[in-house]
C-alpha positions in Angstrom: 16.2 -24.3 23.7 16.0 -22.7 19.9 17.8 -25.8 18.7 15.0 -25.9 16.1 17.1 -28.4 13.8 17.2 -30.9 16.5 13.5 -30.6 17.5 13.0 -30.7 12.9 14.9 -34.0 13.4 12.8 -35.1 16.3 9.3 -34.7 15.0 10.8 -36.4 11.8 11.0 -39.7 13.4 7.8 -40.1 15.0 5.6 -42.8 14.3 2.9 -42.3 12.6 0.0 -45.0 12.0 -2.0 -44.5 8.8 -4.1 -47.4 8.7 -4.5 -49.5 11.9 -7.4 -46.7 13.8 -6.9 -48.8 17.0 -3.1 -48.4 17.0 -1.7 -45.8 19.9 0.5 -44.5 16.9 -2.4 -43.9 15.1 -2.9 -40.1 13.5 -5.6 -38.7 11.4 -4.5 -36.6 8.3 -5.1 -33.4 10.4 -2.6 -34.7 13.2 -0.1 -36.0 10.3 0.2 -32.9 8.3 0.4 -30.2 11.5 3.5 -32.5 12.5 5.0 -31.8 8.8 4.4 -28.6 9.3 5.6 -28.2 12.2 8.7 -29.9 10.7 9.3 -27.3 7.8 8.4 -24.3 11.0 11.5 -25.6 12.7 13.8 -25.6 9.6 12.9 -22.4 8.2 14.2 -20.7 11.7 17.7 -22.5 10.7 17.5 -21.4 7.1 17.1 -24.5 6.0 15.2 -24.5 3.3 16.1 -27.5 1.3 14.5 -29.8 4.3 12.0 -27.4 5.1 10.5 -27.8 1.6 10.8 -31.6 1.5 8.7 -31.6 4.8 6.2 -28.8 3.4 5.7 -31.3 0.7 4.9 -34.1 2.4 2.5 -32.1 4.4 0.7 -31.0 0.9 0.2 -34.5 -0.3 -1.8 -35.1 2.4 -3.5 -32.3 2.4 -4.0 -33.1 -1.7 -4.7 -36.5 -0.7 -7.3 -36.0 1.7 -9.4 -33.4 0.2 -8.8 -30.6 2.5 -9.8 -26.9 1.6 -10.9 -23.6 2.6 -14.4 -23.6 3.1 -16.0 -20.2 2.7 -17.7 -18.2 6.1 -22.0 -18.6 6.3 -23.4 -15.4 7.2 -24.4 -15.4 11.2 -28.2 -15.8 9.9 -27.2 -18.9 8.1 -25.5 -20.2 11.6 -28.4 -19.0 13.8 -30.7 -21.0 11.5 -28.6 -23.9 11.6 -28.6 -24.3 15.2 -32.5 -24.7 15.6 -31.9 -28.0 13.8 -28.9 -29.3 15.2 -27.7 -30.4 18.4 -25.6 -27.9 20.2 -22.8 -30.1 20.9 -22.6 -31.6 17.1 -22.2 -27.6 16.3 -19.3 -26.6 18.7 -17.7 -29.9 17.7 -18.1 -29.1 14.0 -17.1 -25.4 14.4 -13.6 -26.4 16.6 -13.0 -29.3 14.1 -13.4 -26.5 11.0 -11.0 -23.6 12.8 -8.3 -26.4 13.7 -8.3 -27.2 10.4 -8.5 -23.4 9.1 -5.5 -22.9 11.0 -3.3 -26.0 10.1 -4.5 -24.4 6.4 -2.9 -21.2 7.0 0.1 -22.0 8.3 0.8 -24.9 5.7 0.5 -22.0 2.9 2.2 -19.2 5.2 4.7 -22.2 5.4 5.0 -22.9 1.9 4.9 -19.2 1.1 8.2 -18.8 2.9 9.8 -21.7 1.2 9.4 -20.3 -2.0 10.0 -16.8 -1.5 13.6 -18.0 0.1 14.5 -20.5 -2.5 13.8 -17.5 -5.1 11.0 -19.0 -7.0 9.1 -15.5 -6.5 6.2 -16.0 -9.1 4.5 -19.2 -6.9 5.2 -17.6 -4.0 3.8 -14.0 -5.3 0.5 -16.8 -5.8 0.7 -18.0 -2.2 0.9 -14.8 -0.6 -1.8 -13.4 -2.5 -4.0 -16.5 -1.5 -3.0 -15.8 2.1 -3.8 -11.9 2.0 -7.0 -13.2 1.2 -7.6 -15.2 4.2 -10.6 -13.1 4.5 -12.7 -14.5 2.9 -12.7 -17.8 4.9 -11.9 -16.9 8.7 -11.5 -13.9 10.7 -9.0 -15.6 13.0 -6.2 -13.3 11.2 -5.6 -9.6 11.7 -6.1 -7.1 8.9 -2.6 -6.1 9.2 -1.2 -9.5 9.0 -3.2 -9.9 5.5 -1.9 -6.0 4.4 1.7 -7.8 5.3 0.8 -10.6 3.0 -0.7 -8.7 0.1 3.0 -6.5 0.7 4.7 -9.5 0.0 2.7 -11.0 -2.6 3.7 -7.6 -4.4 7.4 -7.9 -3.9 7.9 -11.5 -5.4 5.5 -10.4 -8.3 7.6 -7.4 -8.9 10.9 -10.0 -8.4 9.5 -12.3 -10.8 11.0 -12.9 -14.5 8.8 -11.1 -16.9 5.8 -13.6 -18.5 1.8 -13.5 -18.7 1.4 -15.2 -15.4 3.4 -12.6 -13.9 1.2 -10.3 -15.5 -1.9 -11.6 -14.2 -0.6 -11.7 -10.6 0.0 -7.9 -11.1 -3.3 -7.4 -12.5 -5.0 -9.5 -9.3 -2.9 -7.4 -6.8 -3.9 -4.0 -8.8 -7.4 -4.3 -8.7 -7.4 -5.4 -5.1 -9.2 -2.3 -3.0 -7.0 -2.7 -0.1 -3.6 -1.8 -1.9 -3.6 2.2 -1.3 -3.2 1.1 2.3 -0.2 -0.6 2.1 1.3 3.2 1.7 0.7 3.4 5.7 3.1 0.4 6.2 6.6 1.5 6.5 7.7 -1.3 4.6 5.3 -1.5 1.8 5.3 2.6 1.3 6.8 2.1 -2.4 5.2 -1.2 -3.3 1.3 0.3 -4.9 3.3 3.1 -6.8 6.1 0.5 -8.3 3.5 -2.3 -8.8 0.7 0.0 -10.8 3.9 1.3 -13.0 4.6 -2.2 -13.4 0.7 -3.3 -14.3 0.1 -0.1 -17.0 4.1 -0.1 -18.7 4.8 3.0 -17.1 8.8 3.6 -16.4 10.0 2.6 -13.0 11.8 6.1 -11.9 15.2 5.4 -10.1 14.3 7.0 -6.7 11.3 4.4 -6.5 13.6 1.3 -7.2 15.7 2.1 -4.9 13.2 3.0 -2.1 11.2 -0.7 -3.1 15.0 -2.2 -3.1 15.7 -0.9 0.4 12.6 -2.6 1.8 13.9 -6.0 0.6 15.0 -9.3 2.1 18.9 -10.0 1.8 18.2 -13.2 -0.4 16.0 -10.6 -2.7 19.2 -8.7 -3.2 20.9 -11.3 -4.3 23.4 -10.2 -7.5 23.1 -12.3 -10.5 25.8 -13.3 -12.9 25.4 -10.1 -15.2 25.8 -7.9 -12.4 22.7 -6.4 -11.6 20.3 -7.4 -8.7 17.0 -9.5 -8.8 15.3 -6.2 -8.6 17.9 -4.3 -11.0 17.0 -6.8 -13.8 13.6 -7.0 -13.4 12.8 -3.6 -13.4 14.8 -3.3 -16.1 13.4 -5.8 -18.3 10.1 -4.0 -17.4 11.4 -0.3 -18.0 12.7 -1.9 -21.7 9.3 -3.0 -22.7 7.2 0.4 -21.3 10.3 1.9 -23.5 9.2 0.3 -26.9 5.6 1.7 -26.5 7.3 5.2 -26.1 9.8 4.8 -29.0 10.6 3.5 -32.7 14.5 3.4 -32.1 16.9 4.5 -29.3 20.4 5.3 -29.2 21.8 2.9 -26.2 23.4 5.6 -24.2 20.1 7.5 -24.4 18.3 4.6 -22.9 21.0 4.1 -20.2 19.9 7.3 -18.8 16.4 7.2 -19.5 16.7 3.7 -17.4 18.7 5.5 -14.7 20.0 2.1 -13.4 22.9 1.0 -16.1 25.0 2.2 -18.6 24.4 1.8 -22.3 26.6 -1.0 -22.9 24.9 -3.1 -20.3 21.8 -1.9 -21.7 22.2 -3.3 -25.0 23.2 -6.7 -23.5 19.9 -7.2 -21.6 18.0 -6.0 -24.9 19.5 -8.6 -27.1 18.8 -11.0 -24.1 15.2 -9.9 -23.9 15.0 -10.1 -27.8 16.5 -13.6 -28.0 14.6 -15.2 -25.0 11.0 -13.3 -27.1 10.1 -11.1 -24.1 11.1 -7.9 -26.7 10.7 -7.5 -30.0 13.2 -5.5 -31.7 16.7 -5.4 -33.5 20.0 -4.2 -32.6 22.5 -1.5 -35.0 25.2 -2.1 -33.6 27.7 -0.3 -35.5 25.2 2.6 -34.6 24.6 1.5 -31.2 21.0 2.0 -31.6 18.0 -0.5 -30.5 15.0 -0.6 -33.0 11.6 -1.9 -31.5 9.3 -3.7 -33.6 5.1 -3.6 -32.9 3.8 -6.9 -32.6 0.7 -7.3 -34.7 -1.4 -7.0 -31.3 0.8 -3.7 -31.4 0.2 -2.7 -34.5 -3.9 -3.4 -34.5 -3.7 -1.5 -31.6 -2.1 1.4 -32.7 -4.7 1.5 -35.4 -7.7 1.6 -32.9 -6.2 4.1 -31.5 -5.9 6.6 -34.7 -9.1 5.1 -35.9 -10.6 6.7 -32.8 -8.5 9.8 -32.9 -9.9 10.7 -36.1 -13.0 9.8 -35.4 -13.2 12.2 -32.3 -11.5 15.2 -34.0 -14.2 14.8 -37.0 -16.6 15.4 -34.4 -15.1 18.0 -32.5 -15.2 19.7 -35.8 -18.6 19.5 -37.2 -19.1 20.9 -33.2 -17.3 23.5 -33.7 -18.5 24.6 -37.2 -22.0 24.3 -35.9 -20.9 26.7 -33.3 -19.6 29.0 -35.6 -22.4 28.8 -37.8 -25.0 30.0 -35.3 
């Protein structure tokens, strides 16, 4: 009893026919991938991750191999019509066949999700749980708070990710979805729309949110890297740096320290030249002045042209408004 390794091990060394239909040990693709499922289930209540993603994968090539997928839900009139033309019984074995395999689906991603999320690859699992909050759109056989949970989660590993464009575009999916203001009703999730629209427009992360995000977090989320800081510390950091440089020209390093409110300045001017050598910021360091000096990327720069462009353009107006005014 709860010897989940051992039963892992078990399920591991059943046979499994592939080929030979008329062999006892004979298992369709379905019946082969819910055992390696099943497999990963059992490790990932040990911790094991390492053998709980080796049988994950195993599961996923035959899922890849054998063309399973989601298959969207047909509106009730679409059904009804359908069953004037087939036979009952063809139906209800169609429709059982299609919600075993919806639910071997699920639980292979829910699976997978967990895998990556604990093994710290956040951005691919940020993916998964967003395809799993989803869910929705293909079978109602999951709660609506079980998909809020998932969306919840799909924020916190997109918010743990290292900075990048696909990081950026997960943000963007999970902003626009119209279900996020309810994740403020979750006890767990309460901080997550706040810190996640921050993170989508380059806003500043404030330190009372990161910490109230950071207390909602799993211990291997809090895990302290070699600099220091926490996975959550670094990130935020990284992002706060960036929403910085649209603010600023130059900073002194202790000034940014407390406009960070999470490090000093010395630290501070270690992840800038990090974020500056690795690309992710543009920008030189003084360092006999101890001050950081953003540069505009072109983008920037165009950008900040528009932007008079259209200033000027609207104060014109507002003058030949007011002159008209004036004049009658």
């Amino acid at each position: 009893e709860d010897d989940y390794s051992t039963a892992a091990r078990i399920l591991s060394g059943v046979r499994m026919e592939t080929t030979d239909t008329s062999s006892v040990y004979y298992m369709s693709p379905i019946e082969r991938c819910d055992v390696f499922v099943k497999v990963a289930e059992c490790y990932l209540e040990e911790d094991l991750t390492v053998e709980a993603e080796g049988a994950v994968t195993k599961a996923g090539t035959i899922i890849e191999n054998s063309g399973i997928t989601f298959v969207k839900n047909e509106d009730d009139d679409d059904n009804n019509n359908n069953d004037d033309d087939d036979d009952d019984g063809y139906n209800n074995k169609k429709n059982k066949t299609d919600e075993q395999t919806m639910t071997l689906l699920l639980r292979y991603k829910s699976t997978y999700a967990r895998i990556l999320d604990a093994n710290r690859k956040f951005l691919p699992a940020a993916t998964k749980y967003h395809d799993l909050s989803t869910a929705y759109l293909y079978t109602d056989a999951i709660e609506e708070d079980d998909l809020l949970v998932m969306l919840g989660k799909a924020i916190t590993c997109a918010i743990l990710s290292p900075n990048s464009a696909q990081r950026q575009r997960v943000l963007g999916l999970v902003y626009k979805d119209e279900r996020l203001q309810q994740l403020d009703s979750i006890p767990q999730f309460q901080s997550h729309s706040s810190v996640l629209t921050k993170m989508y427009l380059n806003r500043i992360v404030q330190k009372q949110e990161l910490e109230q995000f950071e207390s909602s977090l799993a211990d291997h989320q809090k895990a302290i890297m070699a600099d220091g800081l926490t996975i959550v510390e670094r990130g935020v950091l990284e992002h706060n740096m960036v929403a910085v440089s649209h603010l600023y020209t130059s900073i002194y390093f202790s000034q940014l320290g407390d406009l960070l409110g999470v490090i000093d300045g010395e630290k501070a001017e270690k992840v800038a030249a990090k974020m500056i050598t690795d690309g992710s910021l543009t920008g030189s360091i003084d360092e006999m002045e101890g001050l950081l000096y953003f540069h505009p990327s072109a983008t920037d720069e165009s950008s900040l042209l528009r932007w008079d462009e259209t200033i000027t353009t609207f104060c014109g107006q507002l003058n030949k408004v007011t002159d008209a005014v004036r004049a009658s």
